[in-house]
N, C-alpha and C positions, 0 to 999 in steps of 0.2 A: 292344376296341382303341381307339373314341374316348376311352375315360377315360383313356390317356396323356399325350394333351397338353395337357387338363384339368389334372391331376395337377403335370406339369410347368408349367403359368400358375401354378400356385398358388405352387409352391415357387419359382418368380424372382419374386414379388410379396413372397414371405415375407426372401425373400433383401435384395431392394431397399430392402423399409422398414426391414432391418436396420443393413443399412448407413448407410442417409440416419440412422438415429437415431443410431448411431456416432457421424457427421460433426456434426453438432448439438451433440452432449455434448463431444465434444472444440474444436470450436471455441467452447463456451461455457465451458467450462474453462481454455483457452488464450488466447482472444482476450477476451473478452469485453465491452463494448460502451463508448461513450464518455459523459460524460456532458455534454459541452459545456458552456455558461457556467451551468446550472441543475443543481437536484438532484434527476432525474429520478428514482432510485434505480438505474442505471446505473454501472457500475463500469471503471476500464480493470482489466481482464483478463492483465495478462502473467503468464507462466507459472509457477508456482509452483518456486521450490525447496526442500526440504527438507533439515533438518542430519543427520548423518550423523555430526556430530563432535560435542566434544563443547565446551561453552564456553567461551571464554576466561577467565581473574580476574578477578573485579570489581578485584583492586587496581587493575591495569590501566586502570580507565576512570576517568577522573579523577569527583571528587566532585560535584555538582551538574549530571552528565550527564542528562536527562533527553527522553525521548521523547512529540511531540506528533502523532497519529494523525488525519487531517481523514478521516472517511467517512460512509459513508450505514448505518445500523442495518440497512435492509434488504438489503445487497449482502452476496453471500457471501465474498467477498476481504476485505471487512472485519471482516466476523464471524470468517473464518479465523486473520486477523489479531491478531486479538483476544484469542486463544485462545491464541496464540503468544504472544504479549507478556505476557498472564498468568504463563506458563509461565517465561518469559524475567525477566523482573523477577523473580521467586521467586529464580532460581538466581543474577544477578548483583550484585540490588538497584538496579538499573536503575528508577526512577519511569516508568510510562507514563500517558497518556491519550488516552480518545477523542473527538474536538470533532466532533460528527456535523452534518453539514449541513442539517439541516433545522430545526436554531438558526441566526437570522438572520448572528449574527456569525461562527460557524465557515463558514458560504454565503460570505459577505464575502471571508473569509480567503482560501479556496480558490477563488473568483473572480479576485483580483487574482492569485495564482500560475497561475492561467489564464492571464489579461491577459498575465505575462513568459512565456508561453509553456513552463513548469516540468511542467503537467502539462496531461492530459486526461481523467483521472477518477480514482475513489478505490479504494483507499486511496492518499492522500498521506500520507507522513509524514515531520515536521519533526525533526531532532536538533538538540537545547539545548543549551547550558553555560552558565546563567544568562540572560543576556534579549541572547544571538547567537545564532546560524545557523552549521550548522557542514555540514549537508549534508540534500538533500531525495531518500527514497528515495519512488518511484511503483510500484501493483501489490503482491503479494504475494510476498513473500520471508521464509520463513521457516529460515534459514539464522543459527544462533546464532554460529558461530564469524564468519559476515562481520558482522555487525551487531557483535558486539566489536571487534573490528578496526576499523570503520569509527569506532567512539564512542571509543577508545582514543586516535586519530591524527588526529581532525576537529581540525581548526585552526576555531575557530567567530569569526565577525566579527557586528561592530553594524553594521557596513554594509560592500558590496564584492561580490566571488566568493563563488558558492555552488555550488558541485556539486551533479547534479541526477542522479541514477539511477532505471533503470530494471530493474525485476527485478534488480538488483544488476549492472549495467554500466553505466560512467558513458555520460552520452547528451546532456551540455552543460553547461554554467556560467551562471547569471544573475546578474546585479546588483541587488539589494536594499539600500535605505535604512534609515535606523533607524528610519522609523517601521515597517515592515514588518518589522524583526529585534523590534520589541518588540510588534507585532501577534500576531507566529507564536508566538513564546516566552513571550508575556506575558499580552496581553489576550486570546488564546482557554483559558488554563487557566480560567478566572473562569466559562464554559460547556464544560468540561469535565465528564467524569468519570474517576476514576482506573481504570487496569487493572490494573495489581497495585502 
């Protein structure tokens, strides 16, 4: 009879650490952590979507649209990322690249969109149409048909408004100058690498 409640410690201890490892995986999945003014190898974490649909035309997205990716190699959201945008340029012809921050000048880049208050960790990613700014998505979002849409209709500027999203819902506007519209679009491909 004492090995009842023996029996039973065991199985709510079993229970408990299951749960707390549940809550870890999803909150490190979901949230995931900031990376303040440095590149800690911290990621902001918003919540992944996945497409379901299927792409929009490249005719669609005007010519010299191209996608500029600030993260860290070792965050998974970026590596996720990654993989997507590989994916994604194949099917649209969409140029992307990755300017990882632990090259001084992509650290730079993604510091001052700190500074306007743009993001709080990576993956940040810039949309181009030559050396403007047409819109800054934060987190992972892998969602093909919003990403056409978005690079279809960005209205991109050398200096002004810039929409600022998050997991694909706008979350504010900042004002960026031209040397910043040519920092983002221009002087980080040079420490780039292409993704597809």
């Amino acid at each position: 009879m004492r090995a009842l409640p023996s029996i039973l410690i065991i199985v709510l201890v079993v229970i408990a650490a299951v749960l707390v490892a549940i809550a870890l995986q999803a909150r490190h999945h979901i949230a995931g952590s900031s990376t303040g003014s440095s590149a800690s190898g911290n990621e902001l974490g918003a919540s992944t979507v996945t497409s379901t649909t299927s792409v929009a035309s490249k005719a669609s997205i005007p010519p010299g649209t191209y996608i500029v990716m600030l993260g860290d190699p070792r965050c998974p959201h970026c590596r996720a990322m990654e993989r997507f945008f590989k994916r994604y340029s194949a099917e649209t012809g969409v140029k992307t690249f990755f300017c990882s921050v632990l090259d001084k000048v992509c650290l730079e880049t993604f510091q001052e969109l700190y500074r306007l208050g743009a993001t709080e960790g990576v993956p940040t990613i810039v949309a181009c149409r030559g050396n403007r700014v047409g819109f800054i998505e934060v987190g992972e979002l892998e969602k093909s048909e919003w990403w056409s849409t978005k690079l279809a209709s960005m209205r991109p500027v050398a200096a002004g408004k810039v929409p600022v999203y998050i997991a694909g819902s706008l979350y504010k506007e900042i004002g960026i100058d031209r040397a910043l519209a040519t920092e983002l679009c221009n002087t980080t491909l040079a420490y780039s690498k292409p993704i597809g």
